[in-house]
Legacy VTK file of the C-alpha trace (Angstrom):
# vtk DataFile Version 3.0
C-alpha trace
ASCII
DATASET POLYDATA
POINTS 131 float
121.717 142.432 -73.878
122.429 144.362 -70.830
120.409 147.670 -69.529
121.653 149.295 -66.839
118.437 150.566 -64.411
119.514 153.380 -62.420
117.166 155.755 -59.825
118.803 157.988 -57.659
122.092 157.146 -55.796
121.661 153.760 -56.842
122.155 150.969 -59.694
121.970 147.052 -60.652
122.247 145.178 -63.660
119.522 143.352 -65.233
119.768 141.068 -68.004
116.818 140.778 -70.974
115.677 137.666 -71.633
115.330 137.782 -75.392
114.365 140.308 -77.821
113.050 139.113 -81.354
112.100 141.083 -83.662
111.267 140.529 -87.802
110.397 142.632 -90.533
108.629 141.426 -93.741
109.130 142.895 -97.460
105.119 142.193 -98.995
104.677 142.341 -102.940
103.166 146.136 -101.905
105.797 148.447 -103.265
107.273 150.724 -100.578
105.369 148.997 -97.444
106.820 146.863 -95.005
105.372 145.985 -91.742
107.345 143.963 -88.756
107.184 142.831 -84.795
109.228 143.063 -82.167
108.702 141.109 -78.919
110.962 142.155 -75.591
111.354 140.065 -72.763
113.267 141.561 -69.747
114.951 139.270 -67.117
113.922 140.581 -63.326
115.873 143.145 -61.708
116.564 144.231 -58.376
117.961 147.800 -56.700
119.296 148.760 -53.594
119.169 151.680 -51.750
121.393 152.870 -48.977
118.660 154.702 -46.731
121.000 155.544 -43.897
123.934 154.073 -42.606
122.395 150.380 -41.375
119.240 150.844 -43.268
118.795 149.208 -46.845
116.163 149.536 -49.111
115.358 146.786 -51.988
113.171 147.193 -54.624
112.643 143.656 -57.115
111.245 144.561 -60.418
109.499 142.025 -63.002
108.173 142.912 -66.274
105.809 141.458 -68.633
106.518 140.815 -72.366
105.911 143.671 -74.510
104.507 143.210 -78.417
104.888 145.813 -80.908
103.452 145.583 -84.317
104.165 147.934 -87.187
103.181 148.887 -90.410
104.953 151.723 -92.768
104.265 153.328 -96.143
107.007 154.974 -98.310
105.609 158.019 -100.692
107.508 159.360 -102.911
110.758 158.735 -102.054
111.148 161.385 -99.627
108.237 160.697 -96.842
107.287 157.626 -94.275
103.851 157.137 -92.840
103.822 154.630 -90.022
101.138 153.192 -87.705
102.546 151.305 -84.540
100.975 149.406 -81.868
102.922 149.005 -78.691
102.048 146.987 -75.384
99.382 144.785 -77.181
99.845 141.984 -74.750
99.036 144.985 -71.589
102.611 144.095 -69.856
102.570 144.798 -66.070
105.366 145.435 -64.303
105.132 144.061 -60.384
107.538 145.859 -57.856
108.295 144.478 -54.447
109.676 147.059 -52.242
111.765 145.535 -48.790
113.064 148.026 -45.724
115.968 146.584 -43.569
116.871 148.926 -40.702
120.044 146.766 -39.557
122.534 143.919 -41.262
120.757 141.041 -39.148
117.741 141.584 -40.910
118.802 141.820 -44.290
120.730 138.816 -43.158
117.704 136.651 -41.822
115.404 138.076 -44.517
113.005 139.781 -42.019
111.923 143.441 -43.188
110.781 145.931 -41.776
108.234 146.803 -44.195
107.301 145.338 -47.249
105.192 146.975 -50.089
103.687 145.539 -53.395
102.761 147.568 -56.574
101.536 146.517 -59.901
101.142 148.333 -62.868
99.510 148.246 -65.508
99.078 150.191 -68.958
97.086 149.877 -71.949
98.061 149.403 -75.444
99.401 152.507 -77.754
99.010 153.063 -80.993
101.127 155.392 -82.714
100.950 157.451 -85.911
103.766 159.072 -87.821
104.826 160.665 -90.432
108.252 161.896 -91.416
109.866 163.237 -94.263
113.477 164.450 -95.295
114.010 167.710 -96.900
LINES 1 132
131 0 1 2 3 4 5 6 7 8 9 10 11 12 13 14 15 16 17 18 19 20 21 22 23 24 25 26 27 28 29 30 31 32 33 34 35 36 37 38 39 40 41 42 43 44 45 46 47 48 49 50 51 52 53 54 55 56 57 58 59 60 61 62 63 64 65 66 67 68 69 70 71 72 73 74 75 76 77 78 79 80 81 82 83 84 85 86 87 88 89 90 91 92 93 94 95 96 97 98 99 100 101 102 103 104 105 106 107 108 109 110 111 112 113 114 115 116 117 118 119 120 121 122 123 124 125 126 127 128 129 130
């Protein structure tokens, strides 16, 4: 699976790891409940900053776990409670500034920054119907 990761003037690739993801049928009538489990594969951007100067941002993610849990009533509306980011995925950016081609060459920036983030878990109610 690829997911293309795009800010500003500038794009890369990145690849996911894995996704898995089930979903059970219980003896409950109407009410199935699942998981889904995303692993993403680091990425990395670049950023023309002037005409020598390059910017490079690597990106790493945690895994993210999602559980779910959904009700059918009668026949025409879903209830469904989700949890998302149970495992509290960070994502850890690494931000390089190269102000000529023998430093990007030599791997000696300019500047370097870290940044981590972090978020909590999420939990989710809906409820939709058709009419």
């Amino acid at each position: 699976m690829y997911r293309l990761v795009s800010s500003g003037c500038a794009a890369s690739w990145c690849l996911a790891k894995f996704v898995f993801s089930g979903r059970c049928l219980p003896a409950a009538p109407e009410t199935t409940w699942g998981a889904s489990y995303q692993k993403q594969g680091p990425a990395q951007e670049w950023q023309n900053v002037s005409a020598e100067a390059k910017e490079v941002t690597d990106v790493e993610f945690d895994g993210n776990l999602e559980l779910f849990i959904e009700k059918t009533i009668a026949d025409r509306f879903v209830i469904r409670l989700a949890a998302q980011n149970l495992l509290d995925a960070e994502k850890v950016e690494t931000q390089r500034v190269y102000e000529s081609v023998e430093q990007l060459q030599t791997g000696t920036p300019v500047t370097t920054v870290g940044q981590v983030e972090e978020s909590d878990p999420a939990y989710i109610l809906t409820f939709r119907g058709t009419f």
